[in-house]
Every structure is written in C-alpha cells, then in structure tokens.
C-alpha positions in Angstrom: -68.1 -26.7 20.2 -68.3 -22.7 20.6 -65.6 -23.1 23.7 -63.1 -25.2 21.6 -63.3 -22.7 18.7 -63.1 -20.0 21.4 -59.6 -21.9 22.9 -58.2 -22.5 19.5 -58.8 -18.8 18.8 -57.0 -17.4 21.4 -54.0 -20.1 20.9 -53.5 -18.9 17.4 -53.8 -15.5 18.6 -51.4 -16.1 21.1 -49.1 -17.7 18.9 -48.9 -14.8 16.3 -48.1 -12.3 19.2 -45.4 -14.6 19.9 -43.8 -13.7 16.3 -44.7 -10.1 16.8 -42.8 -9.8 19.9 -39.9 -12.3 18.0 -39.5 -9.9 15.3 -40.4 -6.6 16.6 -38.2 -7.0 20.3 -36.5 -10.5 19.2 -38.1 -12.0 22.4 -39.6 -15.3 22.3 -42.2 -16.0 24.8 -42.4 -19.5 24.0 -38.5 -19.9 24.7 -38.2 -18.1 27.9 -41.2 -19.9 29.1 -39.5 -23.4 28.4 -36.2 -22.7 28.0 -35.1 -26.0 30.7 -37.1 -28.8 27.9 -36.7 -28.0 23.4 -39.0 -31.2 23.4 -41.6 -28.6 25.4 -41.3 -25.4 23.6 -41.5 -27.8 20.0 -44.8 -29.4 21.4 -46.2 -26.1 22.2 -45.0 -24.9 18.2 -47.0 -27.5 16.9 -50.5 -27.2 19.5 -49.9 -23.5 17.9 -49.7 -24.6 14.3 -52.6 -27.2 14.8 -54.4 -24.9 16.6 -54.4 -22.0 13.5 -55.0 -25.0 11.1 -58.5 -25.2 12.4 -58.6 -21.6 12.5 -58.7 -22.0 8.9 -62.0 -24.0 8.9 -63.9 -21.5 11.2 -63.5 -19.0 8.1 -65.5 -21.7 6.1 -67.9 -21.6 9.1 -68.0 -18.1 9.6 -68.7 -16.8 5.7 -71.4 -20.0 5.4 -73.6 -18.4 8.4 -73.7 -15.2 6.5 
C-alpha cells in the first residue's frame, strides 16, 4: 500500500508542476508529450485528477497516525 500512495504522490505532484509550468512559461508538458493523440493527453488529465483525489484520503491517514 506504501508504494501506491508513494506513485499517486508523485503523479499529483507531477501534475501540479504541470500547471506551474502552464501558467508561469504557458508550456504544457502534458501537451507536448502527446500532442499526436487528445484521447491520450485527456486520459493522462484524468489518472492526474484521480490520482490527487486519493491524495485527499492520505491527509485523513496522515493526521489519524498522529
């Protein structure tokens, strides 16, 4: 379980450098990377939104151990 929170963590972290780049440079990582496929770059969106959605449950899990 530790290396799926561990993945998740970094994909949400990755994702929000992804909007600092977009609105600090306007360069989207996620667009360059698959700019041949939208289908592609809209799957990886949503593994991104998922992803920081269950971010959102590890705070529940991190203040409880406390």
């Amino acid at each position: 379980m530790r290396f799926i929170n561990t993945i998740l963590t970094l994909i949400t972290i990755i994702g929000g450098f992804n909007w600092f780049l977009l609105a600090v440079f306007d360069f989207n990582i996620v667009h360059e990377i698959f700019k041949f496929s939208s289908v592609w770059e809209k799957v990886i969106y949503v593994v991104i939104g998922l992803s920081s959605l269950y971010c959102l449950s590890l705070i529940k899990m991190i203040y409880k151990s406390k």
